[in-house]
N, C-alpha and C positions, 0 to 999 in steps of 0.2 A: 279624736273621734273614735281609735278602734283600737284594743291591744293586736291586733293581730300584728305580727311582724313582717308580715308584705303590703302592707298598708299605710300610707303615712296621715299627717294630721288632717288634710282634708278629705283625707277616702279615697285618693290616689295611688292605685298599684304600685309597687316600687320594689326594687332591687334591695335586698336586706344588706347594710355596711356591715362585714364583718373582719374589716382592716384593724379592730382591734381587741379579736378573738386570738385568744393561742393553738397554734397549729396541733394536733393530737393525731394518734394513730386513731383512724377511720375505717369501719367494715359494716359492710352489709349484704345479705343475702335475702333474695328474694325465689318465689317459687310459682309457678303455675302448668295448666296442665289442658293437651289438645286430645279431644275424642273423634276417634271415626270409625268408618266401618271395618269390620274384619279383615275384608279384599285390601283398602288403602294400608291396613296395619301390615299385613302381608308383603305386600312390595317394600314398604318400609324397610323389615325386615329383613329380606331379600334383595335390596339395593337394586330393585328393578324398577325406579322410577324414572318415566324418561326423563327430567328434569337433572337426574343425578344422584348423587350421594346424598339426602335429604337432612340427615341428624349433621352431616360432617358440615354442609354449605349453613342450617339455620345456625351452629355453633357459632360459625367465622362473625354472619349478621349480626348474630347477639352481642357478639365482643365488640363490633365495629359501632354499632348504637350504643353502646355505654359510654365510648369514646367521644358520642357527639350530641349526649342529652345536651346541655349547654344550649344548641342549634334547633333543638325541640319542643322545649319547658322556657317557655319566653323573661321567668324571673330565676331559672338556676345559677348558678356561676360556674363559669367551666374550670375544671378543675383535673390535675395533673394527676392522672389514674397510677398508681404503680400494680396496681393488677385485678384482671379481671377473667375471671373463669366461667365459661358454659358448660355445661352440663343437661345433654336430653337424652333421655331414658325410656324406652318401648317400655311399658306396664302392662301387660295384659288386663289385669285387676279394673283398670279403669280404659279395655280396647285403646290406645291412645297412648302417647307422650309425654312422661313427666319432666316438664325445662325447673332446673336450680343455677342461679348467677349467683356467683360471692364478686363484691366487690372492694379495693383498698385503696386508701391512699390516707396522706399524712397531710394535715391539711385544717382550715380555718370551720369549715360546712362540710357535710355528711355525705354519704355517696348512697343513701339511698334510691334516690332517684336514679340514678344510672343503674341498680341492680333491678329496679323493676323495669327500665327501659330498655333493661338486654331480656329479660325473660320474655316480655311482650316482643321485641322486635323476630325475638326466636322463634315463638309462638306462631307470627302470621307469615313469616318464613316457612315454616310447616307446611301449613294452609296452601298458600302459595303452588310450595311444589307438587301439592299432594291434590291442587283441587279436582283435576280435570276425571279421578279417581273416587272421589267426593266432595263435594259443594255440599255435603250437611255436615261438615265436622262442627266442633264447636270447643272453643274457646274459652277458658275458665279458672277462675282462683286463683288468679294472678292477684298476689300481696307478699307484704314485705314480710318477711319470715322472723329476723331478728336486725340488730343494730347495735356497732358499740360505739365506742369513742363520744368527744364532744362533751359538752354540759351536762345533758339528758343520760349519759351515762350507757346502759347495757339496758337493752329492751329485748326480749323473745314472744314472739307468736302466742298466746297459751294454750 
């Protein structure tokens, strides 16, 4: 019925068999970015939120939701991360928050999904700590930046 490979022949959602794919070195990095007001940027900056260390606790989230797309993504396959990095960056340029995840592992399927499920979980981690400061931040451009490994080879953002 559908080429699509999470689909089987009657149109039924389905788990992709990739038991016999060869394992490759896997990476991807994803990027997105949180806006708000001057004042919230501020405490950011100055580590005066009472919530905490904002950049240091959305990090920890980031990396621990990559750990557990799998429990997320109702068709991923969980998969044996050997690394995963946060990264969130004050930009003034854009008032706001720039999050990048690189994600690794050596493996049958990709880790893309886990690199945009750490930028997004990092993202509303942000939010989170930062709302009571601002409830109009906003939330943005969250996409996969690049990818390599696998079939499909090396892909980048253009």
């Amino acid at each position: 019925m559908s080429d699509l490979s999470h689909v089987d022949r009657s149109g039924q959602a389905r788990m992709v068999d990739v038991s016999s794919k060869e394992s490759t070195e896997r990476f991807a990095r994803a990027t997105g970015v949180i806006s708000m007001s001057a004042d919230a940027l501020d405490a950011v900056r100055k580590n005066s939120v009472e919530k905490g260390d904002v950049l240091a606790v959305a990090r920890i989230a980031g990396v621990m939701a990559a750990k557990r797309t799998a429990e997320l993504i109702p068709l991923c396959h969980p998969l044996m991360l050997t690394d995963v990095q946060v990264h969130a960056t004050i930009d003034d340029t854009i008032r706001g928050i720039r999050v990048e995840s690189t994600v690794r592992t050596a493996g049958k399927t990709g880790v893309e999904m886990e690199a945009i499920v750490a930028v997004s979980v990092t993202l509303v981690t942000v939010y989170d700590m930062c709302k009571s400061l601002d409830k109009s931040m906003v939330i943005s451009d969250i996409c996969l930046a690049e990818k390599t490994g696998g079939r499909s080879g090396t892909w980048k953002r253009p």
